[in-house]
KOLZABA-454259 format. One record per atom (N, C-alpha, C, CB): z, y, x; residue in one letter; atom name. Coordinates in nm, 2 decimals, padded with zeros to 4 digits. Glycine has a CB too. Layout:
BEGIN
{c3 Z; c2 Y; c1 X; resn a; name CA}
...
//
This chain:
BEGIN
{c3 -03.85; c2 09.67; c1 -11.70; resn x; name N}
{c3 -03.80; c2 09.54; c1 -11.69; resn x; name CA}
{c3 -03.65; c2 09.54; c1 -11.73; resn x; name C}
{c3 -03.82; c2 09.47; c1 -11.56; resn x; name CB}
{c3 -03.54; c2 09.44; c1 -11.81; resn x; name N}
{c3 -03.46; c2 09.43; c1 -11.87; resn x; name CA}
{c3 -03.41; c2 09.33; c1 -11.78; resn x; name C}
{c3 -03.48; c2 09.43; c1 -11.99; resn x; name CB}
{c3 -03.29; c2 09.37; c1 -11.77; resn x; name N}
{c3 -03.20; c2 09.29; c1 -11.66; resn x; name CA}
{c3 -03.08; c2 09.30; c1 -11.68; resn x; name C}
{c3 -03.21; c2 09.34; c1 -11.53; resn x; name CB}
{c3 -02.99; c2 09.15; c1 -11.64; resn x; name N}
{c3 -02.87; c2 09.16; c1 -11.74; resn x; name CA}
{c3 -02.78; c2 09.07; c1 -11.64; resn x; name C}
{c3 -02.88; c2 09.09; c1 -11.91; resn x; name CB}
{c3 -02.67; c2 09.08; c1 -11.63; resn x; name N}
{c3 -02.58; c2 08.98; c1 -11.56; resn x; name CA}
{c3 -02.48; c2 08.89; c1 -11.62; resn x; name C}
{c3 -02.51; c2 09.04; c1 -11.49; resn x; name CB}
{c3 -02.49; c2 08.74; c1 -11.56; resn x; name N}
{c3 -02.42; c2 08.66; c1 -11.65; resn x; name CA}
{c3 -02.35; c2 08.59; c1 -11.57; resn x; name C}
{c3 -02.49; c2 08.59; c1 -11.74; resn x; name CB}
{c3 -02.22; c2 08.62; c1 -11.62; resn x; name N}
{c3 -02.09; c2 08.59; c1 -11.57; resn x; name CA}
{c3 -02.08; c2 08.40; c1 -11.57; resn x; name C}
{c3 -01.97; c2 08.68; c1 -11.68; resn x; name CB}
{c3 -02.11; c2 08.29; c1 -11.48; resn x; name N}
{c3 -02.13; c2 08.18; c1 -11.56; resn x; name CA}
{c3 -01.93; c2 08.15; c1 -11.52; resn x; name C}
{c3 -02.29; c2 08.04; c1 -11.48; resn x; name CB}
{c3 -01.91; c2 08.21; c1 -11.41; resn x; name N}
{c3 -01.72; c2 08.14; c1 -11.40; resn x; name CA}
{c3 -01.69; c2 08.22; c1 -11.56; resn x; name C}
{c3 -01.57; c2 08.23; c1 -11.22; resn x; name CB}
{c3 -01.70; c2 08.25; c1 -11.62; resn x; name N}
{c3 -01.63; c2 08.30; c1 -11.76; resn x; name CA}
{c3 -01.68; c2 08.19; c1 -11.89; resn x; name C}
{c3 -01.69; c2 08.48; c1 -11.79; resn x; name CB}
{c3 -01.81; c2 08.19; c1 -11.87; resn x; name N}
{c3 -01.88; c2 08.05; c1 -11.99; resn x; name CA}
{c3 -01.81; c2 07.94; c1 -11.96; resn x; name C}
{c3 -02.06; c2 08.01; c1 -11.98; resn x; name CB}
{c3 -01.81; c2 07.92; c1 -11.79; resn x; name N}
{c3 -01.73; c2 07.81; c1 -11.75; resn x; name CA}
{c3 -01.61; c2 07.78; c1 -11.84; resn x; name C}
{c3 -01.69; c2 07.84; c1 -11.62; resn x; name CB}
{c3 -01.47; c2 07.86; c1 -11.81; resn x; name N}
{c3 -01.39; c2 07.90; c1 -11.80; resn x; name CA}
{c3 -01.36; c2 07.85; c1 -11.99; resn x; name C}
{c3 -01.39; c2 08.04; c1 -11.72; resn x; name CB}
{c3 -01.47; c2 07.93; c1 -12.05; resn x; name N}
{c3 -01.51; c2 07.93; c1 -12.15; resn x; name CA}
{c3 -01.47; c2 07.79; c1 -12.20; resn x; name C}
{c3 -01.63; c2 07.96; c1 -12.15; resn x; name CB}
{c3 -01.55; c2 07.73; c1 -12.17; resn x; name N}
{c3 -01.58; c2 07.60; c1 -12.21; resn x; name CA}
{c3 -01.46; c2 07.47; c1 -12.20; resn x; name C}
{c3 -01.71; c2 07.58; c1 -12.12; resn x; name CB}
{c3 -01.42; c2 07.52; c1 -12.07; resn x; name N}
{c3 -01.26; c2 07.45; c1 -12.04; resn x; name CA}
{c3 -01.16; c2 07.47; c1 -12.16; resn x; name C}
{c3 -01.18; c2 07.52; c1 -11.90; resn x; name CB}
{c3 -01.16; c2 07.57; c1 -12.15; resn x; name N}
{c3 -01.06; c2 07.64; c1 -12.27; resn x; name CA}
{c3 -01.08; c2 07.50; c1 -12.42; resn x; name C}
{c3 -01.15; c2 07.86; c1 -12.33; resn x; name CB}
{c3 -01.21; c2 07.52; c1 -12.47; resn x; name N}
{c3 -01.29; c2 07.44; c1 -12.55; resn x; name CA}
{c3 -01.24; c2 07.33; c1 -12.56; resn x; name C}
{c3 -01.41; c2 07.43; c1 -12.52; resn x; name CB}
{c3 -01.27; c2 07.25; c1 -12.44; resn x; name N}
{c3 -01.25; c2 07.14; c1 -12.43; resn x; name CA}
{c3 -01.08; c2 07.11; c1 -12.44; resn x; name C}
{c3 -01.31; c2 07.12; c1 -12.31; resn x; name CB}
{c3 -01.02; c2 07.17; c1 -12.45; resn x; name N}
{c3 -00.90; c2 07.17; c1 -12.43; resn x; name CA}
{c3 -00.83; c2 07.14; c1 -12.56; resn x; name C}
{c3 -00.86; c2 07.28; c1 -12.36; resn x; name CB}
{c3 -00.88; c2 07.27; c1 -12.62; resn x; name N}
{c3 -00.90; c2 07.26; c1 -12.78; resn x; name CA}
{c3 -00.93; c2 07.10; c1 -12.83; resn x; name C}
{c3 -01.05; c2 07.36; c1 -12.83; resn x; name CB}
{c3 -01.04; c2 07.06; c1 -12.80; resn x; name N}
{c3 -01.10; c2 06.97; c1 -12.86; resn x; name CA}
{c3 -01.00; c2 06.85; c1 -12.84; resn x; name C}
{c3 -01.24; c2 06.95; c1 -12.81; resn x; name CB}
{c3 -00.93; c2 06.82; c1 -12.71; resn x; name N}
{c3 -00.82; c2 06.76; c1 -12.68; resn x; name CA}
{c3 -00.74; c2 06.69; c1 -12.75; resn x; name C}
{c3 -00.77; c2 06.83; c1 -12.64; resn x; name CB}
{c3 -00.70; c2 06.86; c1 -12.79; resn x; name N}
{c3 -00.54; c2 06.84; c1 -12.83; resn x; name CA}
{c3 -00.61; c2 06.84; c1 -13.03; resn x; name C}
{c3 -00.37; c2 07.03; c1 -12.76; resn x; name CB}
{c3 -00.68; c2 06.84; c1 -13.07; resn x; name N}
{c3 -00.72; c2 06.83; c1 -13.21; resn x; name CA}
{c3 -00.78; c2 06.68; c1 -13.20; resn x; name C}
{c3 -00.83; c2 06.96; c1 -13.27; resn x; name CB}
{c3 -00.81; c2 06.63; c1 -13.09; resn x; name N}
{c3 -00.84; c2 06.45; c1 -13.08; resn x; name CA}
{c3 -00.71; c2 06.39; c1 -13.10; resn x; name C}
{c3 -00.91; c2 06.39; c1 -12.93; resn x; name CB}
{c3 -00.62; c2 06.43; c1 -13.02; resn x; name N}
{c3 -00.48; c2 06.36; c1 -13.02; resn x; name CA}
{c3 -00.42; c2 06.40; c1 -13.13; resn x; name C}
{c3 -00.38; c2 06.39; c1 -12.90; resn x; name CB}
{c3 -00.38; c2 06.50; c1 -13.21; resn x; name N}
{c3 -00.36; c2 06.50; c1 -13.36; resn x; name CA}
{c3 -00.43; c2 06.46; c1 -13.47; resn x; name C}
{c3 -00.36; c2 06.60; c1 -13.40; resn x; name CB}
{c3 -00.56; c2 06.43; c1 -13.43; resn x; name N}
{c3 -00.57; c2 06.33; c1 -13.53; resn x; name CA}
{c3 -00.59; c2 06.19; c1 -13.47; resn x; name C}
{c3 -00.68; c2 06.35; c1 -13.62; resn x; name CB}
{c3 -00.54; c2 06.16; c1 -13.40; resn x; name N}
{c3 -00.47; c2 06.00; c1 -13.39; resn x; name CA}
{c3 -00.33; c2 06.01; c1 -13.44; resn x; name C}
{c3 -00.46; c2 05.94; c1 -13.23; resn x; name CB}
{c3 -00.28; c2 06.07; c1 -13.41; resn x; name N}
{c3 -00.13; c2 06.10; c1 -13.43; resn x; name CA}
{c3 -00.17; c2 06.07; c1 -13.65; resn x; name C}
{c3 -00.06; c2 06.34; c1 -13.35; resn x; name CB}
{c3 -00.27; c2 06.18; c1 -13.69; resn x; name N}
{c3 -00.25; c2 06.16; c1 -13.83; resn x; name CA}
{c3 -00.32; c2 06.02; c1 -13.93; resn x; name C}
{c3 -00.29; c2 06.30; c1 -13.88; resn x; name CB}
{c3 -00.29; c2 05.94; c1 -13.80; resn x; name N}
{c3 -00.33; c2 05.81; c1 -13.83; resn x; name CA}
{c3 -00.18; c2 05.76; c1 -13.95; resn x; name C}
{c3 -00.35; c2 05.70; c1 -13.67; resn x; name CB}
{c3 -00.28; c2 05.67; c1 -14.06; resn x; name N}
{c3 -00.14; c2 05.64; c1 -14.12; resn x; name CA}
{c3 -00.16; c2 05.54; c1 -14.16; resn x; name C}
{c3 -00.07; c2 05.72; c1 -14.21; resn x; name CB}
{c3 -00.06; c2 05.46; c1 -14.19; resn x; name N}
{c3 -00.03; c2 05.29; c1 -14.23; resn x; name CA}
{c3 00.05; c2 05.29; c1 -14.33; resn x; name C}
{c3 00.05; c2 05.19; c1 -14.12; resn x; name CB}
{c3 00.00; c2 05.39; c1 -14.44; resn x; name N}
{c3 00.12; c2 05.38; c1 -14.57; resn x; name CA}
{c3 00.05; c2 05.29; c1 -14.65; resn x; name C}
{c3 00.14; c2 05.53; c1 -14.67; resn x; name CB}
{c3 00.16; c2 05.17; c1 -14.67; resn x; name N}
{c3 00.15; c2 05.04; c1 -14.75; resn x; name CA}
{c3 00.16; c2 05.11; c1 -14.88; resn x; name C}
{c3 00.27; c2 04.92; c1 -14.72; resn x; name CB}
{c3 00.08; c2 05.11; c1 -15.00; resn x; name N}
{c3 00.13; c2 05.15; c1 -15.12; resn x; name CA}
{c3 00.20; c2 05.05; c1 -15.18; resn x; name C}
{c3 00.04; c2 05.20; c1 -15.21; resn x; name CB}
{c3 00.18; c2 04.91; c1 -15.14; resn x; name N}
{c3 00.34; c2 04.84; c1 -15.21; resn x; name CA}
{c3 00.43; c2 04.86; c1 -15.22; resn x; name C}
{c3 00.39; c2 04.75; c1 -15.20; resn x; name CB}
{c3 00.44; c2 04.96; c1 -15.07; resn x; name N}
{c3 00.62; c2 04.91; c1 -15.06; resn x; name CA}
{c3 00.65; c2 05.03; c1 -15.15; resn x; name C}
{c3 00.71; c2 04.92; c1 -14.87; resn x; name CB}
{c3 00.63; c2 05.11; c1 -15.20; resn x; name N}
{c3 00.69; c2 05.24; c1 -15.31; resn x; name CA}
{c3 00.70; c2 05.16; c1 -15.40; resn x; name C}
{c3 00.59; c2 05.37; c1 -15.36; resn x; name CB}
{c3 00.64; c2 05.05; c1 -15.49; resn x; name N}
{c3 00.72; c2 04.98; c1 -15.62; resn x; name CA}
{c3 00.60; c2 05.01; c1 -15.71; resn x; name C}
{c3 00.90; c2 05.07; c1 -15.67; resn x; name CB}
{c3 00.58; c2 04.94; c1 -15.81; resn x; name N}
{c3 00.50; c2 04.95; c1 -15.93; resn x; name CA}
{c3 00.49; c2 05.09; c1 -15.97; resn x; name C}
{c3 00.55; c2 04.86; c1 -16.04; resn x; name CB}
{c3 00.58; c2 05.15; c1 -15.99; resn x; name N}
{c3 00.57; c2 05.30; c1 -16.06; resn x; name CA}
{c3 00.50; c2 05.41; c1 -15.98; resn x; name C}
{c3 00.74; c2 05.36; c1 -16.08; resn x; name CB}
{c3 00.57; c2 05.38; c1 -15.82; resn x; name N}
{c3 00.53; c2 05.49; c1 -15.74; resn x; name CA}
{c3 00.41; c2 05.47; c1 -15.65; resn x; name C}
{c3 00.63; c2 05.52; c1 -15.66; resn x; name CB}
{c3 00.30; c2 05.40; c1 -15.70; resn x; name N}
{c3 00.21; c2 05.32; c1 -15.62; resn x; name CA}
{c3 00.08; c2 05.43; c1 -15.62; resn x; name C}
{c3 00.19; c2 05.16; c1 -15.71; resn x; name CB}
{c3 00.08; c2 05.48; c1 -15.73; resn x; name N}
{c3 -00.05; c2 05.55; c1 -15.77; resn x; name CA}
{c3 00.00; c2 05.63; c1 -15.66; resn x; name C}
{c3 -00.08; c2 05.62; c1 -15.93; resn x; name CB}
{c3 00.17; c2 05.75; c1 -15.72; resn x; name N}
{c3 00.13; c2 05.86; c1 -15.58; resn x; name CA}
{c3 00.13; c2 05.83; c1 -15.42; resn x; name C}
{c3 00.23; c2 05.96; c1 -15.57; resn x; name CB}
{c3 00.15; c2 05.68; c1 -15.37; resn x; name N}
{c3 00.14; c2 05.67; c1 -15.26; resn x; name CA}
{c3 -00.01; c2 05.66; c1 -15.19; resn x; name C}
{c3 00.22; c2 05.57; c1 -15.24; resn x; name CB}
{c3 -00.13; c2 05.60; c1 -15.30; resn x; name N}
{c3 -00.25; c2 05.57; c1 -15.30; resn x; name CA}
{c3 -00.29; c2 05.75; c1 -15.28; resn x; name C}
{c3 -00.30; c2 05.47; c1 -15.42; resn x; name CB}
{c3 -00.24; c2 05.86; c1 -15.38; resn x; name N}
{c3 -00.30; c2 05.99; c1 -15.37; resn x; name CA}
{c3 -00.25; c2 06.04; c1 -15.19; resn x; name C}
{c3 -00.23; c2 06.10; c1 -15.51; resn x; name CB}
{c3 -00.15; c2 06.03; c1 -15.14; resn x; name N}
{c3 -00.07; c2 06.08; c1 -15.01; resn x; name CA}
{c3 -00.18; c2 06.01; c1 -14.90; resn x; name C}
{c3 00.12; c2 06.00; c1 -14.99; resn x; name CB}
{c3 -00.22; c2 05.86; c1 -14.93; resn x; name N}
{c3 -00.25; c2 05.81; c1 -14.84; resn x; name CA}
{c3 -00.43; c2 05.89; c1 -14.81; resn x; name C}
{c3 -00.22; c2 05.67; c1 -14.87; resn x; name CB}
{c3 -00.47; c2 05.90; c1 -14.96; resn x; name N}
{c3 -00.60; c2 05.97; c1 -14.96; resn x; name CA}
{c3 -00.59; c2 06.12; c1 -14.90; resn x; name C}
{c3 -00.66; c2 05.98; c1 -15.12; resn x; name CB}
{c3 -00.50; c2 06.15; c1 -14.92; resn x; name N}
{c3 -00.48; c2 06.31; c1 -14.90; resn x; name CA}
{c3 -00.50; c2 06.32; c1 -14.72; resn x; name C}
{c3 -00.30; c2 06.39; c1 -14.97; resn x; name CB}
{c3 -00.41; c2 06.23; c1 -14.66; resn x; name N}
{c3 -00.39; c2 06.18; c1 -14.48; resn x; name CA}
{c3 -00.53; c2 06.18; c1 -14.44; resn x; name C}
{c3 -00.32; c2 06.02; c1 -14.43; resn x; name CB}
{c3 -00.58; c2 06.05; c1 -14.54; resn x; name N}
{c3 -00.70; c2 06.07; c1 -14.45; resn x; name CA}
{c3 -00.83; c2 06.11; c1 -14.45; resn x; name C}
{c3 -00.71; c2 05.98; c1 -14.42; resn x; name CB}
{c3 -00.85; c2 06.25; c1 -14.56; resn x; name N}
{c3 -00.92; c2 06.31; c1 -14.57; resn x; name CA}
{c3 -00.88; c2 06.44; c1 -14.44; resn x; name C}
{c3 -00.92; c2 06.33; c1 -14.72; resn x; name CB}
{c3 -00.73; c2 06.46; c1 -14.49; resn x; name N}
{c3 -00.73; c2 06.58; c1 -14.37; resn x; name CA}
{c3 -00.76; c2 06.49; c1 -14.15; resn x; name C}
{c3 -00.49; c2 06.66; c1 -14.41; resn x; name CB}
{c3 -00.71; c2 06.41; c1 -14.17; resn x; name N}
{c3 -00.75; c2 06.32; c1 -14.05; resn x; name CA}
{c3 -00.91; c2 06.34; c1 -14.04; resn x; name C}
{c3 -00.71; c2 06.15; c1 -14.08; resn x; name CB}
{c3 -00.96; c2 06.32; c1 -14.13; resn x; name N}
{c3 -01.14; c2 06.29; c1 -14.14; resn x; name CA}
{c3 -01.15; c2 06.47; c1 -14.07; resn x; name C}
{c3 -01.23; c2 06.25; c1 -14.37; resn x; name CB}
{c3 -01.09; c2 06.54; c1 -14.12; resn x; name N}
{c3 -01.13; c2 06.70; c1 -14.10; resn x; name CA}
{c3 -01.08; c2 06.73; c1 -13.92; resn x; name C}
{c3 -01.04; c2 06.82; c1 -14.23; resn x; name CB}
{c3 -01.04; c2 06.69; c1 -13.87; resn x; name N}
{c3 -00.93; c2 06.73; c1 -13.77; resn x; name CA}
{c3 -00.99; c2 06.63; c1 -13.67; resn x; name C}
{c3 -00.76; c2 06.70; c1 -13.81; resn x; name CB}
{c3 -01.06; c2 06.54; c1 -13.72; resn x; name N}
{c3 -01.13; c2 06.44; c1 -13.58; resn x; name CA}
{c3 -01.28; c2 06.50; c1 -13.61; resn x; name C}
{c3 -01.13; c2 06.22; c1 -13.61; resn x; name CB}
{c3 -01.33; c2 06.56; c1 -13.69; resn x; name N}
{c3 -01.47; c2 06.63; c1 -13.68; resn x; name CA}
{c3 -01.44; c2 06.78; c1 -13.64; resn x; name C}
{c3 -01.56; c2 06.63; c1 -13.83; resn x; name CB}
{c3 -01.33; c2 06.85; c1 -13.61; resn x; name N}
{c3 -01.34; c2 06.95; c1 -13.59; resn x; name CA}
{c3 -01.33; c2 06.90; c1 -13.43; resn x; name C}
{c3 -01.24; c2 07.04; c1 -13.67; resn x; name CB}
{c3 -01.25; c2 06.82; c1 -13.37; resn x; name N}
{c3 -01.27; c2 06.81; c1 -13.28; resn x; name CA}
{c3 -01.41; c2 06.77; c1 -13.18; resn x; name C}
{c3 -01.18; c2 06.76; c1 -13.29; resn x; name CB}
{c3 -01.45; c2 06.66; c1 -13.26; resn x; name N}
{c3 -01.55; c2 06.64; c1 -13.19; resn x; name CA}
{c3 -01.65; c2 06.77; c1 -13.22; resn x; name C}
{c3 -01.60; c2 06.50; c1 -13.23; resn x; name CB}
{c3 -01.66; c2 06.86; c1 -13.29; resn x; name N}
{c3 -01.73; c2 06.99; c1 -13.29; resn x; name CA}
{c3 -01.70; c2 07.10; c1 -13.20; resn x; name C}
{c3 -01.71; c2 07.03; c1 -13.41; resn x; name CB}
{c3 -01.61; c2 07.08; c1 -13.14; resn x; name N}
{c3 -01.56; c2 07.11; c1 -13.03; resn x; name CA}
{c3 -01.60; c2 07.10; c1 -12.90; resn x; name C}
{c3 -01.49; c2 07.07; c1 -13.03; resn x; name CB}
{c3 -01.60; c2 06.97; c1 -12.91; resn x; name N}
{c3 -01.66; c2 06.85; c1 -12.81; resn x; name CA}
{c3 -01.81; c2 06.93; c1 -12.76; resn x; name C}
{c3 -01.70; c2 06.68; c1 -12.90; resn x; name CB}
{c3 -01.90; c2 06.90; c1 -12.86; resn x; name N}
{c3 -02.00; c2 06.91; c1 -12.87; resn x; name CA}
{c3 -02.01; c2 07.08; c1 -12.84; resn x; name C}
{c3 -02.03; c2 06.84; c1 -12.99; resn x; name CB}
{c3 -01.94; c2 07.17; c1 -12.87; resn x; name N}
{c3 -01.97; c2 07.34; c1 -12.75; resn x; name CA}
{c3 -01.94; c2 07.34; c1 -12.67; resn x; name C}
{c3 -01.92; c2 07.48; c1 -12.76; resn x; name CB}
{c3 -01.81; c2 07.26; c1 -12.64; resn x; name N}
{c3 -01.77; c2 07.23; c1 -12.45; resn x; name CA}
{c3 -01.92; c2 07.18; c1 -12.38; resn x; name C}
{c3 -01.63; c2 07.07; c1 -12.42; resn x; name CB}
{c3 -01.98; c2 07.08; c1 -12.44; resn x; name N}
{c3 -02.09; c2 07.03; c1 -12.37; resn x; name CA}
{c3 -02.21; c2 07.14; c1 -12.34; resn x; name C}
{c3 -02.14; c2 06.91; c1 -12.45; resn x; name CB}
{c3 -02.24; c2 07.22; c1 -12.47; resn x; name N}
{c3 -02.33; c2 07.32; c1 -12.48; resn x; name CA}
{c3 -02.32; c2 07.45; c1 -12.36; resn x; name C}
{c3 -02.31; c2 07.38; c1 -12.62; resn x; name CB}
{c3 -02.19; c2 07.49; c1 -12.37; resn x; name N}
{c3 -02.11; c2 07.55; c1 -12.25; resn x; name CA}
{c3 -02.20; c2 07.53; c1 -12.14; resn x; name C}
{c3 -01.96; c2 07.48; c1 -12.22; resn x; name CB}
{c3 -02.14; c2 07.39; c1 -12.12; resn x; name N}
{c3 -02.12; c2 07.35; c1 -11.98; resn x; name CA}
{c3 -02.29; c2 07.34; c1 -11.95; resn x; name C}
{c3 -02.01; c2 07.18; c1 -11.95; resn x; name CB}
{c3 -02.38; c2 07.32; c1 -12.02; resn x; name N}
{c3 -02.49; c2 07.31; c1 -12.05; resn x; name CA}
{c3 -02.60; c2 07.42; c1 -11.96; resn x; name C}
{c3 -02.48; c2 07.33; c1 -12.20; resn x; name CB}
{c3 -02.51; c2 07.55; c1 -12.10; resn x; name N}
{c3 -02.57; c2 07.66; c1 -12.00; resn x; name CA}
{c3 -02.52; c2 07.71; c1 -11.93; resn x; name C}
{c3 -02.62; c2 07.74; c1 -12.03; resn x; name CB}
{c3 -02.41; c2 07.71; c1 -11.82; resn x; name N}
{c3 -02.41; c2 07.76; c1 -11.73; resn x; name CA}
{c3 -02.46; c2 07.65; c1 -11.58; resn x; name C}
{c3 -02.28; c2 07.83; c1 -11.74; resn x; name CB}
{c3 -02.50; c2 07.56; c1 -11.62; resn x; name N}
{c3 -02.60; c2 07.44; c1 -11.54; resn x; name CA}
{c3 -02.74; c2 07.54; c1 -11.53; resn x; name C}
{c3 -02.63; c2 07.24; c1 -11.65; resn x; name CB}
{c3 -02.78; c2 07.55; c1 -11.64; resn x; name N}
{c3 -02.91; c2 07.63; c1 -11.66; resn x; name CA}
{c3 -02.89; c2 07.79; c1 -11.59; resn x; name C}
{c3 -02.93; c2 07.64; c1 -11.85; resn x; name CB}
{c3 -02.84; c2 07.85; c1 -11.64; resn x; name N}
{c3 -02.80; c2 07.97; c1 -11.54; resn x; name CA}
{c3 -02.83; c2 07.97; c1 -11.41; resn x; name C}
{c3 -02.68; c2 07.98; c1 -11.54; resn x; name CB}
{c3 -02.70; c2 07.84; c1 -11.32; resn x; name N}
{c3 -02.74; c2 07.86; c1 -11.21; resn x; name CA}
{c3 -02.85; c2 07.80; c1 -11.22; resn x; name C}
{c3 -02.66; c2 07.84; c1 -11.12; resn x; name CB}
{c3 -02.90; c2 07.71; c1 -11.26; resn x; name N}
{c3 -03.04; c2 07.64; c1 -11.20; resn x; name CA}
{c3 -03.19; c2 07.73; c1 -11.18; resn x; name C}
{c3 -03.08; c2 07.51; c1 -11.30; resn x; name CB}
{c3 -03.15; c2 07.85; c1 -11.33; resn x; name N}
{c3 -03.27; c2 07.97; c1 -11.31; resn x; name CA}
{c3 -03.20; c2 08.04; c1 -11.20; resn x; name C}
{c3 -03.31; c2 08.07; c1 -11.45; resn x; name CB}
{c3 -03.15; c2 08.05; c1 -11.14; resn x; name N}
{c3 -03.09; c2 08.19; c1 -11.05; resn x; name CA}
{c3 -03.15; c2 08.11; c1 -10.93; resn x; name C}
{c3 -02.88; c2 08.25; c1 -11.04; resn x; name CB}
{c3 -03.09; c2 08.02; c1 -10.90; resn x; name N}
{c3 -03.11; c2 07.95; c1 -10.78; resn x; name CA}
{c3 -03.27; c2 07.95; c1 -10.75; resn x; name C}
{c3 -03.05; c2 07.79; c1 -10.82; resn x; name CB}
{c3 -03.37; c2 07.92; c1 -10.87; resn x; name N}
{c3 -03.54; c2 07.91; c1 -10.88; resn x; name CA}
{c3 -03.56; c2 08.02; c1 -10.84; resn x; name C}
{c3 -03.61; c2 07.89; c1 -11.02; resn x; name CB}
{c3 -03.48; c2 08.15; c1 -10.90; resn x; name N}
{c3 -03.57; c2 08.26; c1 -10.86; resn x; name CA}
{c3 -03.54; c2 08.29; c1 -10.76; resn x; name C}
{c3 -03.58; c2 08.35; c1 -10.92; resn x; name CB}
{c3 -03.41; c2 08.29; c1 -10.66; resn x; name N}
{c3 -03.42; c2 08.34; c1 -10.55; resn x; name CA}
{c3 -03.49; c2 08.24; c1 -10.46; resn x; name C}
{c3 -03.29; c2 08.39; c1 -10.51; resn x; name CB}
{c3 -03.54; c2 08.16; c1 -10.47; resn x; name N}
{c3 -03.59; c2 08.09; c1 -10.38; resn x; name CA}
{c3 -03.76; c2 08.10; c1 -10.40; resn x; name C}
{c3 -03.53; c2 07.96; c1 -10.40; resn x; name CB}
{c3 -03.80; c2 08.13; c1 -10.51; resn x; name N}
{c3 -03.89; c2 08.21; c1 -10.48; resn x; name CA}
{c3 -03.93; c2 08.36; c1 -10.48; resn x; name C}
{c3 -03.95; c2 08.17; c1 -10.51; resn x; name CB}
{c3 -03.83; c2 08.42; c1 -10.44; resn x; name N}
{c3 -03.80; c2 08.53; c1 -10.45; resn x; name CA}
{c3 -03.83; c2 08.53; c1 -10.27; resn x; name C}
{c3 -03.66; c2 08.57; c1 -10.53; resn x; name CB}
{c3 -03.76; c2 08.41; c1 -10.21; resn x; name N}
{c3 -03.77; c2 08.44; c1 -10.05; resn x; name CA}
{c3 -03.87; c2 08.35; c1 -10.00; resn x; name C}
{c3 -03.62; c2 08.41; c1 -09.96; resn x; name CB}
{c3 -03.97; c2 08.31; c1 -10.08; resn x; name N}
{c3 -04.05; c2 08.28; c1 -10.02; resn x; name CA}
{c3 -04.21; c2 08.34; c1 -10.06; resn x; name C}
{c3 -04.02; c2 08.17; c1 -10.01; resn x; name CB}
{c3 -04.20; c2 08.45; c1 -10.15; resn x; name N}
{c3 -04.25; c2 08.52; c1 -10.19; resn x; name CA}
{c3 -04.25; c2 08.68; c1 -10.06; resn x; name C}
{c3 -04.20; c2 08.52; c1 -10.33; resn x; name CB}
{c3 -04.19; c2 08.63; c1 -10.00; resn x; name N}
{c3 -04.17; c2 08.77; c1 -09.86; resn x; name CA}
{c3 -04.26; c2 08.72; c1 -09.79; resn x; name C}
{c3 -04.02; c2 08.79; c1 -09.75; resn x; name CB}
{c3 -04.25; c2 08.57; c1 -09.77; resn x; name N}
{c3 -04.31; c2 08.49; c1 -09.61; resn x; name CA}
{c3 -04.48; c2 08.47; c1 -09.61; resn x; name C}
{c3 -04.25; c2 08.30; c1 -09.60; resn x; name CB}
{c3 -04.52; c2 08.51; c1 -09.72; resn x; name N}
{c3 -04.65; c2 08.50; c1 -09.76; resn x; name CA}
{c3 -04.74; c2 08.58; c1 -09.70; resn x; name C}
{c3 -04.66; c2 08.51; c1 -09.89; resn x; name CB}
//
């Protein structure tokens, strides 16, 4: 029989970390929220303000899905070490009542 030990305070621990991540890459991309008017640059400089503004919020678009991708292993995390204990917990309980029989 194959038998293994699993640390769940470390997946825990894990997962916090994660989440933490996910955080602070949510609040940067609010932060890389932008309101560049391309009028106000003037007839000439209009085009490159339209490219700057595309460029923001493509990288924004990347930085709020990296976060929520984030999100989403913090949850997984937190997931399985719910599952963990919930099989450990199952088996020792019938583990002790597998004596009383």
């Amino acid at each position: 029989m194959t038998s293994f030990d699993v640390r769940t305070e470390d997946i825990s621990g894990h997962g916090r970390r994660v989440g933490s991540f996910a955080d602070r890459l949510s609040n940067a991309s609010s932060a890389g929220q932008t309101s560049l008017d391309p009028t106000a640059f003037g007839l000439i400089n209009q085009p490159l303000a339209l490219l700057a503004t595309g460029i923001a919020l493509v990288g924004k678009n990347t930085v709020s899905n990296l976060s929520m991708d984030m999100e989403e292993t913090m949850i997984g995390l937190t997931n399985t070490v719910t599952q963990y204990t919930s099989d450990d917990d199952t088996a020792a309980t019938s583990i002790g009542n597998a004596g009383q029989r």
